[in-house]
Backbone as a chain_set.jsonl record, in Angstrom:
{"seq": "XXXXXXXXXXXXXXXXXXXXXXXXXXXXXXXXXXXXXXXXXXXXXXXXXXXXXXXXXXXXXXXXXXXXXXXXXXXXXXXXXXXXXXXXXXXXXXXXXXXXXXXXXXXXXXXXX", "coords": {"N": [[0.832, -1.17, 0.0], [0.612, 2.378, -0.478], [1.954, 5.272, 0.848], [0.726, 8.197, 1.474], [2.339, 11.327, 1.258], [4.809, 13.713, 1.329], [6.679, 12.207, 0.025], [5.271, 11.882, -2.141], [5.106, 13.855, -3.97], [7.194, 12.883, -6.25], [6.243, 11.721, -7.692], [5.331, 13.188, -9.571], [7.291, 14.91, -10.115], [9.198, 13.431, -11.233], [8.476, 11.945, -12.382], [8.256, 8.569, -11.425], [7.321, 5.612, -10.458], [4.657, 4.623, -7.86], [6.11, 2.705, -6.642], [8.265, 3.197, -6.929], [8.632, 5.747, -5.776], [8.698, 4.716, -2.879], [10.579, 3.035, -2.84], [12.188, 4.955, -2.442], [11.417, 6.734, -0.971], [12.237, 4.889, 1.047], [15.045, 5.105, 0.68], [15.77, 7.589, 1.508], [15.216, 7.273, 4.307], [17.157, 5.747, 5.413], [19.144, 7.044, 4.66], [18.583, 9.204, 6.625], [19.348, 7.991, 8.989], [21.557, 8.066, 9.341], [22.609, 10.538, 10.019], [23.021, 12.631, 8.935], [22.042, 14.842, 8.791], [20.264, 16.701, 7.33], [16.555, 17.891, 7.051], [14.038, 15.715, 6.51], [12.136, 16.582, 4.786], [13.885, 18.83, 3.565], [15.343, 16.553, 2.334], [13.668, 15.745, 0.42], [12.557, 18.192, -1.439], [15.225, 18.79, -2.617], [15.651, 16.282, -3.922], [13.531, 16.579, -5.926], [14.033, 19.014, -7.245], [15.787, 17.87, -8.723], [15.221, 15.986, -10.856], [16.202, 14.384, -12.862], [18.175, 13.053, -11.617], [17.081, 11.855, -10.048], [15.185, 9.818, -10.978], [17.53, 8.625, -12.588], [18.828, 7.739, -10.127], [16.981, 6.224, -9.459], [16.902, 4.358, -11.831], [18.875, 2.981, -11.47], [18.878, 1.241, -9.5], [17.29, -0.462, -10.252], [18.861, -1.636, -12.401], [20.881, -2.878, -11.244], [19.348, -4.725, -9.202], [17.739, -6.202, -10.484], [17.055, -9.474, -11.687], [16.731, -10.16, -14.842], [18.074, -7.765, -15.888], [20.357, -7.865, -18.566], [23.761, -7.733, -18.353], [24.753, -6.236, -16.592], [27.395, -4.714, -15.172], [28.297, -3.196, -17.355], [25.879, -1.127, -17.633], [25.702, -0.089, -15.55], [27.793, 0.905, -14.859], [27.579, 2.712, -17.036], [25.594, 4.293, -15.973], [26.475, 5.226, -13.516], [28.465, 7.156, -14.504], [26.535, 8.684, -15.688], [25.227, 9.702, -13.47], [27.369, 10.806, -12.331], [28.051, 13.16, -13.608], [25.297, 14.372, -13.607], [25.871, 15.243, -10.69], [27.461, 17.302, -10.749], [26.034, 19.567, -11.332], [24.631, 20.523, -9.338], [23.79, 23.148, -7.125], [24.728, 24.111, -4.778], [26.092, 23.048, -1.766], [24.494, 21.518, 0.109], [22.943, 20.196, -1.518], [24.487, 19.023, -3.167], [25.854, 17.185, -1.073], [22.975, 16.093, -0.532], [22.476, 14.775, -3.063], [24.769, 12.888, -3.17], [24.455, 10.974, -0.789], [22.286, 9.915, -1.364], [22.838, 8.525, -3.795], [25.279, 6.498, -2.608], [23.871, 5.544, -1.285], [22.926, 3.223, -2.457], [25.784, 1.47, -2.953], [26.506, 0.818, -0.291], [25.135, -2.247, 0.552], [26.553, -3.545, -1.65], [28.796, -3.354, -0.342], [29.148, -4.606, 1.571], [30.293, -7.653, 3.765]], "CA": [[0.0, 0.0, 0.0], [1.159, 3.376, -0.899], [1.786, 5.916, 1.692], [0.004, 9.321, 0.744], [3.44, 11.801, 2.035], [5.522, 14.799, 0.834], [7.251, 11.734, -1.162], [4.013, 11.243, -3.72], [5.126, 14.786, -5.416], [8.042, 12.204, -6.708], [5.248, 10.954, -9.0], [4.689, 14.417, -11.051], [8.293, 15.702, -10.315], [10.58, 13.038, -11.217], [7.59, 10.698, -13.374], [8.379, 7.688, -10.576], [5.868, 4.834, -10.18], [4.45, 4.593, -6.626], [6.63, 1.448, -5.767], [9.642, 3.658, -7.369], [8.85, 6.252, -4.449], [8.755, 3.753, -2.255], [11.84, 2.725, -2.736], [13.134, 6.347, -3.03], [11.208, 7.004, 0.566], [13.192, 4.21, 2.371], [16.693, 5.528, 0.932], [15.878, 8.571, 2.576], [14.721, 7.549, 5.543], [18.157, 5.012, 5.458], [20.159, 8.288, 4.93], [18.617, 10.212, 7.512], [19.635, 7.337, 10.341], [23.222, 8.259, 9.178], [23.023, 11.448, 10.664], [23.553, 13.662, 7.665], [21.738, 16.098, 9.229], [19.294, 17.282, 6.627], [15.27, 17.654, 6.988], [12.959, 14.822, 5.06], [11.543, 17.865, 3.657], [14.67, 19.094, 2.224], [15.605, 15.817, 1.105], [12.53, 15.652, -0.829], [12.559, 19.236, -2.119], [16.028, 18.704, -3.408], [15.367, 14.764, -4.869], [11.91, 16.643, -7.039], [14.958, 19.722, -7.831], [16.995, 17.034, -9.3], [14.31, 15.476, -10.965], [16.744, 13.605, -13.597], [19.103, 12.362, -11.137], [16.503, 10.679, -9.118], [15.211, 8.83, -12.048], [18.819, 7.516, -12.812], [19.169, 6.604, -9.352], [15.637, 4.504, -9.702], [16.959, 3.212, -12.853], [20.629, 2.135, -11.575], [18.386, 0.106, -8.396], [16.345, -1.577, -11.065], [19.395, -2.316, -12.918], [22.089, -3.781, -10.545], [19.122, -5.819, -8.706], [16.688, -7.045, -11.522], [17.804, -10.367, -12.517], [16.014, -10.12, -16.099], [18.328, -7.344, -17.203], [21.64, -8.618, -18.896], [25.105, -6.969, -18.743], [24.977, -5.562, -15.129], [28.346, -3.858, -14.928], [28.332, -2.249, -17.987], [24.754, -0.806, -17.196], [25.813, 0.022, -14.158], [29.196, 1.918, -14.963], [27.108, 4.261, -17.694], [24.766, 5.233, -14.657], [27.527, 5.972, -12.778], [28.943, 7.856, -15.266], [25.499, 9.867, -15.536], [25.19, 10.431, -12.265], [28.632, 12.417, -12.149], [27.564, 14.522, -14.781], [24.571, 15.22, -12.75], [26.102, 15.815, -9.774], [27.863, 18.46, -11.346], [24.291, 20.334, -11.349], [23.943, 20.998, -7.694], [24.332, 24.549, -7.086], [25.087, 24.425, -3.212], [26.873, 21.603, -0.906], [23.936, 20.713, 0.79], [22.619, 19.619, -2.273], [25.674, 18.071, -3.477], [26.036, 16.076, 0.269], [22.404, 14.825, -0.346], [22.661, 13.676, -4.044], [26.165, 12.203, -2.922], [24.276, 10.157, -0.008], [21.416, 8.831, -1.87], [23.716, 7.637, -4.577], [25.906, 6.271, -2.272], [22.774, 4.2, -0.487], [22.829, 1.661, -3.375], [26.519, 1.043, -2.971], [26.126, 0.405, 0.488], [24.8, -3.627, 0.266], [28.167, -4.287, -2.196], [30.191, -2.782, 0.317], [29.409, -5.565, 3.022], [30.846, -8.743, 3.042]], "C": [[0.885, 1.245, 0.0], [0.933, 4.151, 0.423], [1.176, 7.568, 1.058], [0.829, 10.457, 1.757], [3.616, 12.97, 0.641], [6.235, 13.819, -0.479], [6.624, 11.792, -2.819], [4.512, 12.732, -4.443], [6.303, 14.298, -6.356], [7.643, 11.884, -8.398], [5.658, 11.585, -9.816], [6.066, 14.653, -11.319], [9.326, 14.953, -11.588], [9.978, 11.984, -12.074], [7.632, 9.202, -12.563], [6.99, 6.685, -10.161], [5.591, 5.067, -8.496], [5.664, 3.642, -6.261], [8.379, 2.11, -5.715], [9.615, 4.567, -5.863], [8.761, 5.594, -3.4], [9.907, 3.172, -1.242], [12.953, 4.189, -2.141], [12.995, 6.852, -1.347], [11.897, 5.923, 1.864], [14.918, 4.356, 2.451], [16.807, 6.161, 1.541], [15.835, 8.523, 3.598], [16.335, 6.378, 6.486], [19.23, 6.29, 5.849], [19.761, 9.253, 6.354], [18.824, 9.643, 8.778], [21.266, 7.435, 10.283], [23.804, 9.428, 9.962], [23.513, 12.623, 9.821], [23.579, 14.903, 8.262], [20.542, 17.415, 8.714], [18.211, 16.945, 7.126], [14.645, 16.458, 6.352], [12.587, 15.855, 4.495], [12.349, 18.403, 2.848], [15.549, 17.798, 1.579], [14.796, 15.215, -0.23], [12.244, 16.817, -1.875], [14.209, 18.662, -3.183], [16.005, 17.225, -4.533], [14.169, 15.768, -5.963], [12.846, 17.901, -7.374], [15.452, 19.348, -8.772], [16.543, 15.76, -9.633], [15.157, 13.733, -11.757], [17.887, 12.712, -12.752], [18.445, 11.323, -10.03], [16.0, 10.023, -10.273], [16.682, 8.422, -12.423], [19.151, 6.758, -11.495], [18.154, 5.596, -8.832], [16.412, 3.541, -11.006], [18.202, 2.448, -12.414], [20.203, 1.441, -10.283], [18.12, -0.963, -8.978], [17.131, -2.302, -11.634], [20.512, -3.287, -12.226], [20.822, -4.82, -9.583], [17.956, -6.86, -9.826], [17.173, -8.419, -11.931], [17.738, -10.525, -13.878], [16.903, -9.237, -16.372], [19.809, -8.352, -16.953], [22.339, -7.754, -18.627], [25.101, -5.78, -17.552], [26.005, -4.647, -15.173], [28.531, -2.705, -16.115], [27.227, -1.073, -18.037], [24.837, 0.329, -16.353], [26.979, 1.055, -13.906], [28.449, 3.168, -15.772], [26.039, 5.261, -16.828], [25.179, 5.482, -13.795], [28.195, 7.369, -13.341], [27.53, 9.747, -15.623], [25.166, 10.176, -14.287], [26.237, 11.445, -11.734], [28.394, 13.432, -12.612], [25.937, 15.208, -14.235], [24.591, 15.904, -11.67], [26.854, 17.176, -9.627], [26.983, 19.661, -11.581], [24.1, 20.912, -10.238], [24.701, 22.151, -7.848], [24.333, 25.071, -5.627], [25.536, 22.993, -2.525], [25.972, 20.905, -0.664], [23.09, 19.665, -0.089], [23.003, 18.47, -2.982], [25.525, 16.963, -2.251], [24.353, 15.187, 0.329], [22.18, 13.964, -1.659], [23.591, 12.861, -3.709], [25.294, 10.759, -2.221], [23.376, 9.186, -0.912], [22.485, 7.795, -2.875], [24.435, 6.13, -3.896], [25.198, 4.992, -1.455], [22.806, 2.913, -1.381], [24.102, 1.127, -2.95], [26.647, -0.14, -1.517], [25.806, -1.343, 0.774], [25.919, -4.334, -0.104], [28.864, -4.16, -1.423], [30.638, -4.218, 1.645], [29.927, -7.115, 2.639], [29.797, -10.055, 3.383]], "O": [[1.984, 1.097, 0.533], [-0.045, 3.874, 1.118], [1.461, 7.779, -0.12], [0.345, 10.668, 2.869], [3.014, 13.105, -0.424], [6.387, 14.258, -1.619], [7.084, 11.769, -3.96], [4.261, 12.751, -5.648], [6.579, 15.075, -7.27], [8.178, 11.826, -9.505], [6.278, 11.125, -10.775], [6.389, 14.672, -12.507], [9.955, 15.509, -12.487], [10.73, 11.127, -12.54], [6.88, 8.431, -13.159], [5.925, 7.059, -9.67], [6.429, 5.749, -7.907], [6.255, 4.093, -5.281], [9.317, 1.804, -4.979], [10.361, 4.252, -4.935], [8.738, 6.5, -2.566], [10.141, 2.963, -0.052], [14.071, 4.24, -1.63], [13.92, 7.216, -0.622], [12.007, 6.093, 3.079], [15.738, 4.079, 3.325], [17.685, 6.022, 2.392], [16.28, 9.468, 4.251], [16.508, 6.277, 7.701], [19.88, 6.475, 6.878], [20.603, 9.894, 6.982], [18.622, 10.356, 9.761], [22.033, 6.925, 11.099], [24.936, 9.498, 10.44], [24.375, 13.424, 10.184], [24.469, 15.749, 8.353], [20.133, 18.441, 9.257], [18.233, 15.875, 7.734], [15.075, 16.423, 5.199], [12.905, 15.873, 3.306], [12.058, 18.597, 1.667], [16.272, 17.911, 0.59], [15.072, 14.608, -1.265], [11.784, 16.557, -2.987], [14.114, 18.22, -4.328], [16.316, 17.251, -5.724], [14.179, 15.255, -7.082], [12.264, 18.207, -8.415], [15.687, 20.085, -9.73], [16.971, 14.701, -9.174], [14.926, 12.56, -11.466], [18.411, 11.736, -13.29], [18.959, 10.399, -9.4], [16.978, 9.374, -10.641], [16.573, 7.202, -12.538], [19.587, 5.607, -11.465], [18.291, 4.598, -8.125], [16.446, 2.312, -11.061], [18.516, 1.386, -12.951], [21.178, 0.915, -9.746], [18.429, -2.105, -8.639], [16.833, -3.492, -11.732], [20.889, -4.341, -12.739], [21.365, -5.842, -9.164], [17.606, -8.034, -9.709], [17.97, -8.26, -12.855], [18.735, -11.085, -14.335], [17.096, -9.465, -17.566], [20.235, -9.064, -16.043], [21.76, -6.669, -18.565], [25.431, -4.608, -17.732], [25.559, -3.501, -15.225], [28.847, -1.541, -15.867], [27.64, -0.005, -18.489], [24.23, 1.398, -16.411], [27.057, 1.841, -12.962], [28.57, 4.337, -15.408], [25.772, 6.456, -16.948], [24.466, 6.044, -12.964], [28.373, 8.402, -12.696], [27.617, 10.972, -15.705], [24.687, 11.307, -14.204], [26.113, 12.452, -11.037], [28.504, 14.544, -12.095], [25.568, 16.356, -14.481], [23.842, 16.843, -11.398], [26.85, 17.931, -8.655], [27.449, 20.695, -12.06], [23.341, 21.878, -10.179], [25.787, 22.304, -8.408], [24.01, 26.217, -5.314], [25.152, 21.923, -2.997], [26.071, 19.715, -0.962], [22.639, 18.604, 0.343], [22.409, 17.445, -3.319], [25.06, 15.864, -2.552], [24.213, 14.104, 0.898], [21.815, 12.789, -1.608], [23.233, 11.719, -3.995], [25.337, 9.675, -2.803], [23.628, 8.005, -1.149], [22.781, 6.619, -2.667], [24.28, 5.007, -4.374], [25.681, 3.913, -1.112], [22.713, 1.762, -0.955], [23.871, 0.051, -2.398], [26.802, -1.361, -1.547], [26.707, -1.691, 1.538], [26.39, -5.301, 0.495], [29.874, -4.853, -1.542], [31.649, -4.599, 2.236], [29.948, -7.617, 1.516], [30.014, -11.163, 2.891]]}, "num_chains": 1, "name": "protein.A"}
């Protein structure tokens, strides 16, 4: 069931299915037990800012865990590659420090042993 939150303007902002915000509302709520230090509110203002970089980092979830697609790493390196080039977009730190984190939430899982 869908939660009806500040996340659902994900839908219009960023085109995101419900299950996509979903997903998008438990990175955040992953990042904000880290201690970042940011609001949920401004990590949701800035994710629907940075409309294109949250759709790449839905599509680079879908692609490193889907088993159906093929060719994982290479996939997976060009949405890396677009995510630099987006991060290059933020026009203040705090913006930068929370695209950085979300990104950084997928890696997270590989990192453990």
């Amino acid at each position: 069931m869908a939660a009806n939150d500040s996340y659902c303007a994900l839908t219009i902002a960023a085109g995101l299915a419900w299950r996509d915000v979903v997903l998008v509302r438990s990175m955040c709520r992953f990042i904000r037990q880290t201690e970042l230090g940011f609001s949920e509110n401004h990590l949701i203002d800035t994710l629907a800012r940075h409309s294109a970089f949250t759709e790449a980092v839905v599509e680079q979830f879908h692609v490193k865990f889907d088993p159906r697609i093929d060719d994982h790493a290479r996939r997976v390196a060009e949405l890396d590659a677009r995510l630099a080039a987006l991060l290059e977009e933020t026009s203040t730190l705090d913006e930068d420090s929370i695209l950085r984190a979300v990104a950084c939430s997928l890696r997270a899982p590989a990192a453990m042993p």
